[in-house]
N, CA, C and O atoms as a MOPAC input file, in Angstrom:
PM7 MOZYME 1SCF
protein

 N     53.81100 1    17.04800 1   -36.40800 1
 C     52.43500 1    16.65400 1   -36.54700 1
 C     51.56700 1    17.91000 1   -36.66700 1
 O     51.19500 1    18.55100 1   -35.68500 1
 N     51.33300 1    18.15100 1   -37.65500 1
 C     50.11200 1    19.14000 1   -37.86900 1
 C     48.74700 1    18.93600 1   -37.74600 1
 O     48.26700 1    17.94600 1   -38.29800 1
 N     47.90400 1    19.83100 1   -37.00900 1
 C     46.70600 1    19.63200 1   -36.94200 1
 C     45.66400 1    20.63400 1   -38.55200 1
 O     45.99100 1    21.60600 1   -39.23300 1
 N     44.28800 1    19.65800 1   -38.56000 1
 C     44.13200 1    20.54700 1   -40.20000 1
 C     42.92900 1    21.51300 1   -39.45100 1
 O     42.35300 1    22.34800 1   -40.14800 1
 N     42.62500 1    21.38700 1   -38.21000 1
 C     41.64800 1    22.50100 1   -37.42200 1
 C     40.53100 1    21.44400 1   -37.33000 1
 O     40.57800 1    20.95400 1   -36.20100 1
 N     39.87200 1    21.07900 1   -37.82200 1
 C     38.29800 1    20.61900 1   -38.11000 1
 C     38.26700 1    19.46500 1   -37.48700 1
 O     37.29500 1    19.37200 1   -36.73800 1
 N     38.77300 1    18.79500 1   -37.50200 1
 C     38.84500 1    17.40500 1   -36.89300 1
 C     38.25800 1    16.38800 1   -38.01300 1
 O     38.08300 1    16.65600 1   -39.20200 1
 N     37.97600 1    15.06300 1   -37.30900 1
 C     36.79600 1    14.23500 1   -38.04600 1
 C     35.88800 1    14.25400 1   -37.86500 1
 O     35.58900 1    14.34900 1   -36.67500 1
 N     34.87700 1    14.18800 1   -38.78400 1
 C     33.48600 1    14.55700 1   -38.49700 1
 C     32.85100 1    13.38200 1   -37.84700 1
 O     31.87000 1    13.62400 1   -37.14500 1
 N     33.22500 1    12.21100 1   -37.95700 1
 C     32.64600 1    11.05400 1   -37.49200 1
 C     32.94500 1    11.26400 1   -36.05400 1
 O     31.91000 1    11.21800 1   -35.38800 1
 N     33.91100 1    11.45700 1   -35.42200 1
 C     34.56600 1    11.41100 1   -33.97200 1
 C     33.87900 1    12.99400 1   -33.33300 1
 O     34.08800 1    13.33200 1   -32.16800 1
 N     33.18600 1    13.71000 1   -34.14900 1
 C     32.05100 1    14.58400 1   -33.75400 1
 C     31.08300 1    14.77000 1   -33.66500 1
 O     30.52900 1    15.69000 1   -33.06400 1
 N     30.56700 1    13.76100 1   -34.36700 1
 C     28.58800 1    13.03400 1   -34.46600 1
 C     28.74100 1    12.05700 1   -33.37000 1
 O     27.81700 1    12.18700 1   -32.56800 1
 N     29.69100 1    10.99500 1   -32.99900 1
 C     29.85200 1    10.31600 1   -32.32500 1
 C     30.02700 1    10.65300 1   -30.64900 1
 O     29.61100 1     9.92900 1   -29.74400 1
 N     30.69800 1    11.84400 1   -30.50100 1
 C     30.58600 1    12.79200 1   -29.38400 1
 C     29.42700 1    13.67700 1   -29.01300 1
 O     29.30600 1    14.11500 1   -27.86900 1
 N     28.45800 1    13.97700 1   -30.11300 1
 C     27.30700 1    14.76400 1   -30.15100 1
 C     26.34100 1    13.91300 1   -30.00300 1
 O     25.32500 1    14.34500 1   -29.45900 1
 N     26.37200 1    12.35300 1   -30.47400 1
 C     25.17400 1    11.40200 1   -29.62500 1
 C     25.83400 1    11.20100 1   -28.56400 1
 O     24.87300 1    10.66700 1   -28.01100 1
 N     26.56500 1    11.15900 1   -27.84800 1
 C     27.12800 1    10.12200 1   -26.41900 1
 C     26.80900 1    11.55200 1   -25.62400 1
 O     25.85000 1    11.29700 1   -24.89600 1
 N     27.21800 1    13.02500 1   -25.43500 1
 C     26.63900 1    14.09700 1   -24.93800 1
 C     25.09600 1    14.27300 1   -24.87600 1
 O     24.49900 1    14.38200 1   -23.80500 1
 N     24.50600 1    14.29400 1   -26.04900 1
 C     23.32700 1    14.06200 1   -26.18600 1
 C     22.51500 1    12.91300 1   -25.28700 1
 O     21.48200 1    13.03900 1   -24.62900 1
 N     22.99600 1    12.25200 1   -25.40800 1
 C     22.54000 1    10.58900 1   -24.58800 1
 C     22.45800 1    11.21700 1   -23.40400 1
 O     21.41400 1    11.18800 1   -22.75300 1
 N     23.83200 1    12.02300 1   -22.88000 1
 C     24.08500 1    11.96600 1   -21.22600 1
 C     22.62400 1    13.14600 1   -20.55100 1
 O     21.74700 1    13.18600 1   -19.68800 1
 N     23.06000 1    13.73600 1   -21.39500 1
 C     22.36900 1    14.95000 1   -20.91800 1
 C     20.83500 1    14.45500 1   -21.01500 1
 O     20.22400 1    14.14400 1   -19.99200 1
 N     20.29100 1    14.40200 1   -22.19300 1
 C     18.80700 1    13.67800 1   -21.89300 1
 C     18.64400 1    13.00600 1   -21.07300 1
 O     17.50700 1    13.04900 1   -20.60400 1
 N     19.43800 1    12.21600 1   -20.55400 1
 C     18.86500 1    10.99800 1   -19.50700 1
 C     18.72100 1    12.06200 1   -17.86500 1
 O     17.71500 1    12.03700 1   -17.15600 1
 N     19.71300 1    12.73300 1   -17.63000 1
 C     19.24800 1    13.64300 1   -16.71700 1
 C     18.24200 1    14.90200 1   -16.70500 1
 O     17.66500 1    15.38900 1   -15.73300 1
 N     18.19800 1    15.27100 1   -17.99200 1
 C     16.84400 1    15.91100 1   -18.05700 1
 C     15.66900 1    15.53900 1   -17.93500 1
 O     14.70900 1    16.11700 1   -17.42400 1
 N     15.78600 1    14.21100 1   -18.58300 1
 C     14.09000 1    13.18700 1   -18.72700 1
 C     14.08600 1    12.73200 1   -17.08800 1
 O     12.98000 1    12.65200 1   -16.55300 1
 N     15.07700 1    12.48600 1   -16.42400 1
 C     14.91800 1    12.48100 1   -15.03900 1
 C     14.17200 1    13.15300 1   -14.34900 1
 O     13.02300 1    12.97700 1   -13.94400 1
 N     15.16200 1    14.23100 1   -14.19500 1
 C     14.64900 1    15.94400 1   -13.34400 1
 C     13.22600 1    15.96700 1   -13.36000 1
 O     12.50800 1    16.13400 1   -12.37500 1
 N     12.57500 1    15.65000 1   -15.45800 1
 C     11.54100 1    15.67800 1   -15.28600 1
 C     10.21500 1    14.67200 1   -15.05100 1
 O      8.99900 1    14.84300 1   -15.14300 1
 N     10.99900 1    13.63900 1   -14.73300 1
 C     10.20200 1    12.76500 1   -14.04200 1
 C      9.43200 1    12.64500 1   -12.50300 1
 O      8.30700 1    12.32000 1   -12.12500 1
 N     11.31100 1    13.31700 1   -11.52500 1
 C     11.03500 1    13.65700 1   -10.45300 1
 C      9.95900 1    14.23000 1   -10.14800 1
 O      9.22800 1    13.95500 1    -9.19600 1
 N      9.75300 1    15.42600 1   -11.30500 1
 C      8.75800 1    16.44300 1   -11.07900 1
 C      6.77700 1    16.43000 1   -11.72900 1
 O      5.78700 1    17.14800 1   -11.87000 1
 N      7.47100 1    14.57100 1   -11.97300 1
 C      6.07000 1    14.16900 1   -12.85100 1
 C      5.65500 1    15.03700 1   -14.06300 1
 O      4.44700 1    15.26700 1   -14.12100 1
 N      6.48700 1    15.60500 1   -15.11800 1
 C      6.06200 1    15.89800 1   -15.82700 1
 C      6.57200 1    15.47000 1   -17.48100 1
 O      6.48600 1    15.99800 1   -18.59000 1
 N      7.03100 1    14.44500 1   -17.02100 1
 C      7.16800 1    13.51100 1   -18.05300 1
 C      7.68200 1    11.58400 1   -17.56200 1
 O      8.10700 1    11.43100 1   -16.41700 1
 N      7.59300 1    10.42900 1   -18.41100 1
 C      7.94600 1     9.51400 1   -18.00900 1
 C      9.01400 1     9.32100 1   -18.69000 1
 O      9.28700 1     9.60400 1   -19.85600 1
 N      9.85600 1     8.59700 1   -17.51600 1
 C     11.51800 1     8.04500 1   -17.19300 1
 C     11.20700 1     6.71000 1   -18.43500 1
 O     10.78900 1     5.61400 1   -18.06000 1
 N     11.41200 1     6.93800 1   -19.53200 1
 C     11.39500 1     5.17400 1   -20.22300 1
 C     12.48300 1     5.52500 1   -21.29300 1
 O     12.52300 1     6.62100 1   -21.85100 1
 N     13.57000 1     4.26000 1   -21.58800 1
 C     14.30000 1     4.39000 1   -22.89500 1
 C     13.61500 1     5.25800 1   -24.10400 1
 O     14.17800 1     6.15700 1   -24.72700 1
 N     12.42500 1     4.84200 1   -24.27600 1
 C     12.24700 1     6.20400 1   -25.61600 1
 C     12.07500 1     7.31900 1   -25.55500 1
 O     12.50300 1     8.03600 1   -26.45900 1
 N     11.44800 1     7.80600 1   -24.56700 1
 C     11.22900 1     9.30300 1   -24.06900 1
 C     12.98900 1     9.87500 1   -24.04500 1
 O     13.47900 1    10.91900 1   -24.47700 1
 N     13.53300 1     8.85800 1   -23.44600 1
 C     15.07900 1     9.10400 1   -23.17200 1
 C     15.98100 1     9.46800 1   -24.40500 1
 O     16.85800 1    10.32700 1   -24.32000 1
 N     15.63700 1     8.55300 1   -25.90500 1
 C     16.47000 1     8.45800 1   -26.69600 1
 C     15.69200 1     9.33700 1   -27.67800 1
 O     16.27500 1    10.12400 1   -28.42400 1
 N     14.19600 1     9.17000 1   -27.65900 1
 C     14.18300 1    10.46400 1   -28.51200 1
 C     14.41700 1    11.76100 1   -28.05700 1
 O     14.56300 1    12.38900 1   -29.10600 1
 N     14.52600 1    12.45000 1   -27.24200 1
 C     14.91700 1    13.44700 1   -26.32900 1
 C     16.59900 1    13.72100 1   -26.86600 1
 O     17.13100 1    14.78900 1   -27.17000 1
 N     17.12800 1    12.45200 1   -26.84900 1
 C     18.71800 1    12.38100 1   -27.19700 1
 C     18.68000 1    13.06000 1   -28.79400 1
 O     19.26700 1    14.05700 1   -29.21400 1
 N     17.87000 1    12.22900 1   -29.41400 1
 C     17.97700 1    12.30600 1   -31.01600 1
 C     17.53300 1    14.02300 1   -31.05000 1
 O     18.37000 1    14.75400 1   -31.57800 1
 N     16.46600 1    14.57600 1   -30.59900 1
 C     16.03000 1    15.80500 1   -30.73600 1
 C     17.51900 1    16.54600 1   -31.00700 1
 O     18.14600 1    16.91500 1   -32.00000 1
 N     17.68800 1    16.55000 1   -29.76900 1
 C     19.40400 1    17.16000 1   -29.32000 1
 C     20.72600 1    17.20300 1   -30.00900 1
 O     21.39100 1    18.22500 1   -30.17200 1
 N     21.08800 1    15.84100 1   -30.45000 1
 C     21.60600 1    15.86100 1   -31.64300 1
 C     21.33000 1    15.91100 1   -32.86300 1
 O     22.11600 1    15.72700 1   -33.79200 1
 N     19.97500 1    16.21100 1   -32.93600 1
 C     19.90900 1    17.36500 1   -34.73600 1
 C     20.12000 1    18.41200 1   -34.31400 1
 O     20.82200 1    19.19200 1   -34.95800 1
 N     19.48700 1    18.81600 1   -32.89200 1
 C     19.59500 1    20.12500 1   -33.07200 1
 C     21.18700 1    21.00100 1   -32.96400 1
 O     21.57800 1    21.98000 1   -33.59900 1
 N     21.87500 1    20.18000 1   -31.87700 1
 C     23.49800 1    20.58300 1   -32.32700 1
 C     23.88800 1    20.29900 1   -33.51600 1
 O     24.71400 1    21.03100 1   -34.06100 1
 N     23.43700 1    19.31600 1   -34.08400 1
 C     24.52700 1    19.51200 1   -35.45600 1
 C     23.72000 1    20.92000 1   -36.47000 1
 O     24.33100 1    21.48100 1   -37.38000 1
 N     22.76600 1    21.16200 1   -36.20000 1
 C     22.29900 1    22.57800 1   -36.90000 1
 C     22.58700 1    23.04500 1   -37.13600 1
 O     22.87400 1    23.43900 1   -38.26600 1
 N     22.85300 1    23.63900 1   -35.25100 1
 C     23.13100 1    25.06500 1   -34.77100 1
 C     24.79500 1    24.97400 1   -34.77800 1
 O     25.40400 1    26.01900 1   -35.00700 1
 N     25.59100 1    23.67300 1   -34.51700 1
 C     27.10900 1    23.67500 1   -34.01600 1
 C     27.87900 1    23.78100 1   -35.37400 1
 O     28.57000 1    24.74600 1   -35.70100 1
 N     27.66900 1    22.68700 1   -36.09800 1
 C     28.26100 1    21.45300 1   -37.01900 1
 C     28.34300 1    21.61800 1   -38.12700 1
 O     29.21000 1    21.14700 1   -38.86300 1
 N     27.04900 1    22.62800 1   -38.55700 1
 C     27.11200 1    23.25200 1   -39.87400 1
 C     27.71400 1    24.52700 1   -40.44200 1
 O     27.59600 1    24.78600 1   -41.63900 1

């Protein structure tokens, strides 16, 4: 079984939103705790989306 290095790209956008997801939701937290932003699904998911453009930018390209 040979590997071709790169993987699939789908099973890497798909890992780069579900990371993305995780991590925003504890950031938008932290900064809730600290009142400086609100805890709501969109703050949450656009926060996510930011994140995954910005890895696929900086990572992916």
């Amino acid at each position: 079984m040979a590997a071709d290095g790169d993987g699939d790209i789908r099973v890497l956008l798909v890992l780069d939103l579900l990371l993305s997801l995780a991590f925003s939701t504890v950031l938008v937290w932290g900064l809730s705790f600290f009142e400086l932003a609100a805890f709501t699904p969109r703050t949450v998911l656009l926060t996510a989306v930011f994140l995954a453009v910005l890895t696929y930018l900086l990572v992916l390209r």
